[in-house]
Structure formats: structure tokens, C-alpha cells
C-alpha positions in Angstrom: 171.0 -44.8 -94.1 168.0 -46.8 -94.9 166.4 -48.9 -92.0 166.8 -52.4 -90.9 164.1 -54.7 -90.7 162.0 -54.4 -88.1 164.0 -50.5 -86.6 161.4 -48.6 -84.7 162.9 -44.7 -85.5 162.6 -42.5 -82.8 160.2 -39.0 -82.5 160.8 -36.1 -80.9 158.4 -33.6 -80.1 159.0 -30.0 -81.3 159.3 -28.3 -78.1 162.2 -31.2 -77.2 163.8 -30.2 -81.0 163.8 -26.5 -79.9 165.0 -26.9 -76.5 167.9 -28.9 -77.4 168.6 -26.6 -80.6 168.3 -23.5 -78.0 170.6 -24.6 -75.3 173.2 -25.5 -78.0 173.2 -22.3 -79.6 172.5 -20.0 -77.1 173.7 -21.2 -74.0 177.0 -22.2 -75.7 179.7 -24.8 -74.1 178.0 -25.1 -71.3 175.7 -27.4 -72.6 177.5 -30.5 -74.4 175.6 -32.9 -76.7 176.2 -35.3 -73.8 174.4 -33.5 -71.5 171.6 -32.4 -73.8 171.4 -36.1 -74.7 170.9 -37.3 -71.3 168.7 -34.3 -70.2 166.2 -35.4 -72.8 166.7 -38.9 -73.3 168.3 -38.3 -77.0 170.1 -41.4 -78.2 172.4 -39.7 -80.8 174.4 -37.0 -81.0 174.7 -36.8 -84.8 170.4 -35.9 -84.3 171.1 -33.0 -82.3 173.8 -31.7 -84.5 171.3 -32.2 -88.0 168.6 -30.4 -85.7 171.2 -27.1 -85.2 172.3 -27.2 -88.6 169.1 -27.0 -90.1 168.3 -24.1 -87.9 171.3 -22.4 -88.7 170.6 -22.9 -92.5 167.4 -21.2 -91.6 168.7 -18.5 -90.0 171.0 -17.6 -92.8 168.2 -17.4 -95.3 166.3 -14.6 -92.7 169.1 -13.2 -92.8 171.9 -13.5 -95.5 174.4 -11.2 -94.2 174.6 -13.2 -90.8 178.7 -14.0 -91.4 177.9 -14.7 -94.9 178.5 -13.2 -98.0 179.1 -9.7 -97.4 179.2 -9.6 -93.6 182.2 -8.0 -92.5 183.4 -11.1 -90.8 184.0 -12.7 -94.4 186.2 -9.8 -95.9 189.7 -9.7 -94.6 191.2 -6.7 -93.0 187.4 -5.1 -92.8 187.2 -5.6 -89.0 185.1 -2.7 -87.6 186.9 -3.1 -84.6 190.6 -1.9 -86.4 191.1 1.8 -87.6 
């Protein structure tokens, strides 16, 4: 969406981009986007969510086979967990 005259955008420092990327991903449902919003002052949600995407996307391309293409998880019937 382009800006409106006269929008200030606002900037986030890395470590506050990683922290809120971390406790979304690894310390699951127990962090909302609510509550990462209000622990560090974020004023959208859809910022956080574009922040864990684009990490995920990363991820993936370290490593492909991370439930993509390939990855058991993607192949019906191949659970490792049935015999």
C-alpha cells in the first residue's frame, strides 16, 4: 500500500524483528501476536506475521526438505510412524 502524505513508517531494530519472530515460532501458542505486539510496542499484527513468513521462506531454502517437496510429511501414507 503506498503511503499517505505526510505517514511517518515505523522501524524496528533487528534484535526486536528476531525476538518477536523467535517467540512466535518457537515458543508456539503461548505467545499471541497480541501479546508480542504489546511486549514490544508493535502496532500491527500483519508486520509480525510478514516478519515469520519471510523467515520461514528462508528456512525452506537452507533446507528444502523441511515439509516440502519430498519430506515425508508431503507424501500420503509414507508416515514413518505407521508400519
Amino acid at each position: 500500500m503506498p503511503a499517505k502524505k505526510g505517514q511517518a513508517f515505523n522501524q524496528y531494530s533487528e534484535e526486536t524483528k528476531k525476538e518477536a519472530v523467535r517467540l512466535r515460532l518457537e515458543e508456539g501458542w503461548t505467545w499471541t501476536y497480541s501479546r508480542i505486539m504489546e511486549k514490544f510496542g508493535i502496532k500491527s499484527e500483519s508486520q509480525i506475521i510478514t516478519w515469520v513468513r519471510a523467515q520461514v521462506e528462508y528456512l525452506k531454502k537452507l533446507n528444502p526438505n523441511l515439509h516440502g517437496e519430498g519430506s515425508w510429511i508431503s507424501k500420503p501414507g509414507a508416515s514413518p510412524f505407521e508400519k
